[in-house]
C-alpha positions as MATLAB code, in Angstrom:
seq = 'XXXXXXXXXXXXXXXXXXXXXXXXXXXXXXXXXXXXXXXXXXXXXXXXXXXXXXXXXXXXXXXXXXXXXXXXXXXXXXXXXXXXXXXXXXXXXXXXXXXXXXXXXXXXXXXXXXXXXXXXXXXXXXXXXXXXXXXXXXXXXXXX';
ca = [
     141.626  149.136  102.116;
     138.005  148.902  102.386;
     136.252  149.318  105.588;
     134.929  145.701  106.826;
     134.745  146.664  110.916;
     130.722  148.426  110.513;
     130.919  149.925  114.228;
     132.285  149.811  117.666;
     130.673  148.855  120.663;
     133.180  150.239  123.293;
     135.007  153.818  122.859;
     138.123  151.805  123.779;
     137.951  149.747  120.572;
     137.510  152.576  118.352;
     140.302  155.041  120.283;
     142.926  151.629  119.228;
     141.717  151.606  115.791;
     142.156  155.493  115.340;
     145.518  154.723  117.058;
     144.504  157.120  120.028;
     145.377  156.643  123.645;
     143.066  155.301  126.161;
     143.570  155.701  130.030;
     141.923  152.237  130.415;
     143.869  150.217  128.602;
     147.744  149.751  129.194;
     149.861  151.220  126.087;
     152.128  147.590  126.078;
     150.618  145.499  123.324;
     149.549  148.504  121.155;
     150.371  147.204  117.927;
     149.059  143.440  118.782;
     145.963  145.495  119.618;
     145.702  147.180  116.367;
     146.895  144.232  114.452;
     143.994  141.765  115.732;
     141.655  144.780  114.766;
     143.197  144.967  111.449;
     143.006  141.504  110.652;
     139.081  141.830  111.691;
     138.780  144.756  108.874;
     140.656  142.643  106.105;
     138.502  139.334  106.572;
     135.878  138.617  104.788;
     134.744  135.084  106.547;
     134.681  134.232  109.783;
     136.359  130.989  109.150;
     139.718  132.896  107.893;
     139.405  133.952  111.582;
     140.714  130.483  112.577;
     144.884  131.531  111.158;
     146.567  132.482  112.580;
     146.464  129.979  115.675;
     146.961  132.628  118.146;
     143.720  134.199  117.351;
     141.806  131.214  119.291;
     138.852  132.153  117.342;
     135.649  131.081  119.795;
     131.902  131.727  119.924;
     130.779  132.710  122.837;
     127.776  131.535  125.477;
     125.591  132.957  127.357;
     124.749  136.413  128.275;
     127.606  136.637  125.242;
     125.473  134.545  122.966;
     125.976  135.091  118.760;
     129.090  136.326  119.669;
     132.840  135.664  118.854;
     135.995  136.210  120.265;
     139.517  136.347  119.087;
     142.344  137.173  121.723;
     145.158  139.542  122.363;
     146.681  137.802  124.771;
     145.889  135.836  127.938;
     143.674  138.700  129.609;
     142.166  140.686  126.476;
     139.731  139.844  123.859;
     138.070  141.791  121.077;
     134.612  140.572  121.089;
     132.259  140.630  117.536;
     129.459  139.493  115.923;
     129.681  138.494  112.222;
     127.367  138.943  109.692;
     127.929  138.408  105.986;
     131.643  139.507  105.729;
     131.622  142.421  108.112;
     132.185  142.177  112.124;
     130.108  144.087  114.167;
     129.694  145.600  117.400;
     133.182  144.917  118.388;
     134.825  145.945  121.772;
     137.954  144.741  123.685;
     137.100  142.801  126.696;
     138.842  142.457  129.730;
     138.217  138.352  129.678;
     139.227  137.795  133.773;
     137.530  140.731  134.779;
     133.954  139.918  133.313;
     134.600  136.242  134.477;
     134.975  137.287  138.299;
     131.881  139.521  137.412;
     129.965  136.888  136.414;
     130.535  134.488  139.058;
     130.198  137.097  141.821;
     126.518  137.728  140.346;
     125.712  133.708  140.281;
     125.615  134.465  143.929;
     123.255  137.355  143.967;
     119.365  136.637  144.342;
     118.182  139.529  142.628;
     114.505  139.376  144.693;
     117.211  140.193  148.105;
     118.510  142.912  145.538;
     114.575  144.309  144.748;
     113.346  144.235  148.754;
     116.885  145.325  150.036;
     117.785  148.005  147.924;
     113.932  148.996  146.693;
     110.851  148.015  148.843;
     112.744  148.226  152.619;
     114.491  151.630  151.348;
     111.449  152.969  150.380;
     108.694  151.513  152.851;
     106.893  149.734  149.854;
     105.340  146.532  150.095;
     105.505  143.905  146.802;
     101.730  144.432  146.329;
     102.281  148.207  146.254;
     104.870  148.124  143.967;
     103.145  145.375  141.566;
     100.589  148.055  141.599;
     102.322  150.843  140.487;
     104.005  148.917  137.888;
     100.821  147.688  136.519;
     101.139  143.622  136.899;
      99.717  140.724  138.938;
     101.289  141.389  142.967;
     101.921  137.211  142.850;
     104.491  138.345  139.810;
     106.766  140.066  143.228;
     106.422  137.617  145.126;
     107.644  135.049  143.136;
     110.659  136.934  142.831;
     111.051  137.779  146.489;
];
């Protein structure tokens, strides 16, 4: 069998493909796990990805952009990117989890994060740190 799958992203992904255990990931499914990576390592286009149906072959958006996805079942993925007829950078993705994630940080104003956690903390004003950091103090503020 040659070798398609060119690296791993996650230590997860590779520990299933070696068949090893991993503390993380519950030991039902194994072999559904190792199958879908399998399949990954035999395929030589992305659009053979599309059978069987169950694979729900998808490219992804956002911060996942020039990515694809197949699943495992209802709550895992194994995320990839393709190039030529290899996949890449593939790691098994707890789908719910990063979706609760993501939707808890669409609430987070990351200039409350810097002054909270950064300039209060440490008794810095946003012209200091601008400053230090070496660019224009109205580049802080903005974010604040």
């Amino acid at each position: 069998m040659v070798e398609v799958i060119e690296n791993f992203t996650s230590f997860e992904t590779e520990k299933i493909w070696k068949g090893e255990y991993s503390k993380k990931i519950s030991r039902r499914n194994t072999n559904s796990r190792k199958e879908k990576l399998r399949t990954l390592n035999n395929t030589f286009s992305i659009e053979d990805l599309k059978s069987p149906p169950g694979n729900r072959l998808e490219m992804l958006k956002r911060n996942r952009k020039d990515q694809y996805n197949i699943r495992i079942n209802d709550q895992w993925r194994f995320c990839f990117r393709w190039s030529g007829s290899n996949a890449l950078n593939i790691e098994i993705v707890d789908y719910h989890g990063e979706v609760k994630i993501m939707k808890k940080l669409l609430n987070i104003h990351l200039g409350s994060v810097l002054e909270e956690e950064l300039l209060i903390p440490l008794e810095i004003s946003a012209y200091r740190l601008a400053k230090e950091i070496g660019i224009p103090h109205t580049r802080i503020s903005q974010i604040i």
